[in-house]
C-alpha positions in Angstrom: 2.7 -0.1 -0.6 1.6 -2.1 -3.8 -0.3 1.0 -5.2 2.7 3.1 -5.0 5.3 0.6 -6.4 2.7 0.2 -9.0 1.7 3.8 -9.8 5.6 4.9 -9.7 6.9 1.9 -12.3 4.0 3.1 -14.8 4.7 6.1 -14.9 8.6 5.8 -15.1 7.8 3.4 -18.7 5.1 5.9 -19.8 7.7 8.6 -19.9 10.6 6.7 -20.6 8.7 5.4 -23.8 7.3 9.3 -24.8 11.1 10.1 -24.0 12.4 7.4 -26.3 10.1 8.0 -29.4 11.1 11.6 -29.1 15.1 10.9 -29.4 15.1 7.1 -31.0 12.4 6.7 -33.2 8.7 7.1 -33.3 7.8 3.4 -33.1 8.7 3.3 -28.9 5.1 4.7 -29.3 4.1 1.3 -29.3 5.5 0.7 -25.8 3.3 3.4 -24.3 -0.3 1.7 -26.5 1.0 -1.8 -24.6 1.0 -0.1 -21.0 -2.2 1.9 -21.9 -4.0 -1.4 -23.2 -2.5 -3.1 -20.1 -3.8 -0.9 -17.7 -7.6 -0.8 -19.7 -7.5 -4.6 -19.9 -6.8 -5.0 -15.8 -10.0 -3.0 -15.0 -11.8 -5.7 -16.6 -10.6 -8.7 -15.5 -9.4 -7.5 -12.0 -5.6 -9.5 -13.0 -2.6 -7.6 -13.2 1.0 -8.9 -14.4 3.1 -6.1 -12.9 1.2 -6.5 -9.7 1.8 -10.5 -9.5 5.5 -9.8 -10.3 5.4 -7.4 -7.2 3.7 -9.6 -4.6 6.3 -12.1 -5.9 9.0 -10.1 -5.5 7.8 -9.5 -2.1 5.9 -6.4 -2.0 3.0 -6.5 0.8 -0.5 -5.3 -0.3 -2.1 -2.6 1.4 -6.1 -3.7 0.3 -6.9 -2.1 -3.3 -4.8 -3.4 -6.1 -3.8 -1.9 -8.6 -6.3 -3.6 -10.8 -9.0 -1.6 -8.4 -8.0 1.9 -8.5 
């Protein structure tokens, strides 16, 4: 279940920040370089923040996390 809340709350910010560069202004592009060096950075050290904040907020783990996909 970890993987999916994972997967689905990346890719809501990755389009929300391609959506809000669009419309607001170009620097939200930022917000999708943070996510992208987020994700890069987790592959290397196996940690990842939005999956602590899930297993704290009570999400089970279903074996691979998201920092292993």
């Amino acid at each position: 279940m970890l993987n999916t809340y994972f997967r689905v709350i990346v890719g809501f910010m990755v389009l929300l920040s391609v959506v809000l560069t669009v419309y607001v202004n170009p620097n939200w592009m930022w917000f999708t370089v943070f996510i992208g060096v987020n994700l890069i950075q987790s592959a290397f050290t196996k940690w990842c923040l939005l999956e602590t904040i899930l297993v704290k907020l009570g999400v089970k783990k279903e074996g691979k996390s998201c920092s292993s996909c």
